[in-house]
N, C-alpha and C positions, 0 to 999 in steps of 0.2 A: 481465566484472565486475571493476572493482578496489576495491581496498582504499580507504576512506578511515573515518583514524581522526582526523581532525581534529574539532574541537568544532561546525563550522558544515561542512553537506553542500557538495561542491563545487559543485551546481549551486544554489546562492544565491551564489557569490563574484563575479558579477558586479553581481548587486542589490547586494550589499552596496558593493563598490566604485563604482559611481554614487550611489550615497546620501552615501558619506561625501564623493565628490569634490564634490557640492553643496554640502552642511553647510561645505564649506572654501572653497567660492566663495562661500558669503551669508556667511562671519562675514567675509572679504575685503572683501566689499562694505559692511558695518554692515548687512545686513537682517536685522533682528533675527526678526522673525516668518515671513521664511520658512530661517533658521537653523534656527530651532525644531522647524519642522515636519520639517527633512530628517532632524534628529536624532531626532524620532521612527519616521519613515520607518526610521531605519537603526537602530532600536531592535528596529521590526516584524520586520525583515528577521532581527536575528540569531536573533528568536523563532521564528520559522516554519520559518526554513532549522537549528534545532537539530539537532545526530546526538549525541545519546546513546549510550553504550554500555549495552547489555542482557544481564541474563544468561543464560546458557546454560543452560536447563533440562533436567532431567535426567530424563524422560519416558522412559516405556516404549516398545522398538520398535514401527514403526507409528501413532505419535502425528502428530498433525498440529497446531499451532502457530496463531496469526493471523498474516494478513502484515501488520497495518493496525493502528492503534491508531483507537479509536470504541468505538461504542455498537452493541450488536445491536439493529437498529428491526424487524425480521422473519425468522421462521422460515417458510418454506412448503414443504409437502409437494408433491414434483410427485407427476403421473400416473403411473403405473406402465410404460407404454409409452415414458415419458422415460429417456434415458442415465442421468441424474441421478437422484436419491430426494429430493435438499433443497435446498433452495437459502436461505441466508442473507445478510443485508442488512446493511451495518455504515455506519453514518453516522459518517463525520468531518468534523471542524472544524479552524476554525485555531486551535485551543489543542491541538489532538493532535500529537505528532512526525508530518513527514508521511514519512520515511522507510519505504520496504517492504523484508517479508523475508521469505525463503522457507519457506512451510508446512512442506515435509518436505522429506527428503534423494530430491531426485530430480533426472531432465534436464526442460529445457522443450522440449515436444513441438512447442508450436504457440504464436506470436504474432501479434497483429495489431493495430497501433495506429491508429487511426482519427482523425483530426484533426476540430477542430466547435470547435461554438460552449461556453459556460459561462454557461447559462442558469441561474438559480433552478432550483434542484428541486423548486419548486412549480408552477413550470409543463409544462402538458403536454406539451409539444414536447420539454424537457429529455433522458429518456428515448432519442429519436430522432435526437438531433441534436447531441446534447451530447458532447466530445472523450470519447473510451474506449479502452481497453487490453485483448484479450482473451491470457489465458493457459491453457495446457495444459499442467500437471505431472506425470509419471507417472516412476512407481519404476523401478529397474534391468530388470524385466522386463516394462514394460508392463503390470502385474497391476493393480495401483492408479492410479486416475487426480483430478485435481480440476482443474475448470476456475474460472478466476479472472476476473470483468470488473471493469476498475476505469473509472469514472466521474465528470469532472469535475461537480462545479457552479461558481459563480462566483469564481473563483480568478485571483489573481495570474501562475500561471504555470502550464504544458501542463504533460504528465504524459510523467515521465522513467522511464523501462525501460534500464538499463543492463546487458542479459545477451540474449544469442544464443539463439538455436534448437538445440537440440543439444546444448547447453553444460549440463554436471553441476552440479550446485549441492550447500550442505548446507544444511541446516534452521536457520535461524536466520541466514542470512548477507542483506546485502543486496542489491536488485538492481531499486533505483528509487525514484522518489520523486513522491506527489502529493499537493499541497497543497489542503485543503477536497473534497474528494472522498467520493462512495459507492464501497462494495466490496461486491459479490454472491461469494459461494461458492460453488461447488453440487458436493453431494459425494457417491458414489455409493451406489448398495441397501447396500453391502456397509463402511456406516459408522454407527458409532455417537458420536451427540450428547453434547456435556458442557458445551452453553453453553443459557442463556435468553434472551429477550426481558428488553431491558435491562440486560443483564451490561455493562462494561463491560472493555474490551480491549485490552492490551499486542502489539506486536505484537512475534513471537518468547518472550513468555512466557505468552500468555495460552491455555491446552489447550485447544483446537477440540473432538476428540474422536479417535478411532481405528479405524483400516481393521480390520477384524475378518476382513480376507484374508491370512495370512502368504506370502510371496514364495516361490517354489519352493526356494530359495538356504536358505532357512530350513528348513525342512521335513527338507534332506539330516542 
């Protein structure tokens, strides 16, 4: 994962750069109206590709964070013979940063990004077929786990994961980016909720809730 503290995520600097190298061939050319349009284009682009800096919240051990900024569109209770206990649903748009960051301080266990289409999320296939990300976070001893899928719908561009299998992270840092996207969480028996249907969500500031398991490490 690296660093970028720039004001525009590095994985827009190429949109950005074809947009403006348009905008400077139509004002070359006199097209006045497709001038316009590019400079809208590269208006779009610096909105969507924004990276803001976030602050660091200062949350109790154990907390867990959003990675995503949206809206919570669903809370559902799984089954009890589910790994999981909950699973939540966060709806983003392009007025949200699409930059992600990491829920808590842990490694990622498990990746898999699946490439697909960017259907509507009103249709039914979308679900099935639509580009996704699946992640698996757990803490320094495996004690705590939350599995992440992130899901396009009709977006400008595929969904970037910039961090390895294996590779330690802290809580708040970033390590990817997807624009117009749903994010499901689903987090295990041994977690307690502090968000509602309809909250709406900072990612990296906004308290998910907290693993009510403390690490062995802690314990001593």
């Amino acid at each position: 994962m690296k660093s970028n503290l720039l004001p525009i995520a590095k994985e827009g600097w190429s949109y950005l750069a074809y947009s403006v190298a348009a905008f400077i061939a139509f004002t070359i050319l006199d097209l006045d109206i497709l001038q316009f349009l590019a400079f809208l284009t590269t208006l779009f682009f610096i909105y969507i590709f924004r990276n803001p800096e976030r602050e660091n919240m200062l949350y109790q051990k154990n907390s867990v964070v959003s990675p995503v900024d949206g809206v919570v569109s669903s809370i559902e209770e799984l089954q009890a013979q589910n790994s999981y206990a909950y699973k939540i649903e966060i709806d983003g748009s392009y007025f949200n940063v699409a930059l992600l960051r990491v829920p808590f301080t842990s490694t990622l266990e498990e990746l898999e990004l699946q490439k697909g289409a960017r259907l509507s999320a009103f249709k039914a296939l979308s679900k099935s077929i639509n580009e996704n990300a699946e992640l698996i976070f757990s803490d320094e001893e495996s004690l705590n786990k939350m599995k992440i899928v992130h899901r396009l719908k009709q977006s400008v561009k595929g969904i970037d994961i910039d961090i390895n299998k294996s590779q330690a992270l802290v809580q708040g840092s970033r390590y990817g980016l997807v624009v117009n996207g749903i994010t499901e969480l689903y987090l295990p028996h041994n977690f307690r909720l502090n968000v509602d249907i309809g909250n709406e969500l900072r990612a990296s500031e906004s308290l998910i809730g907290y693993f009510t398991t403390e690490s062995k490490k802690s314990k001593k």
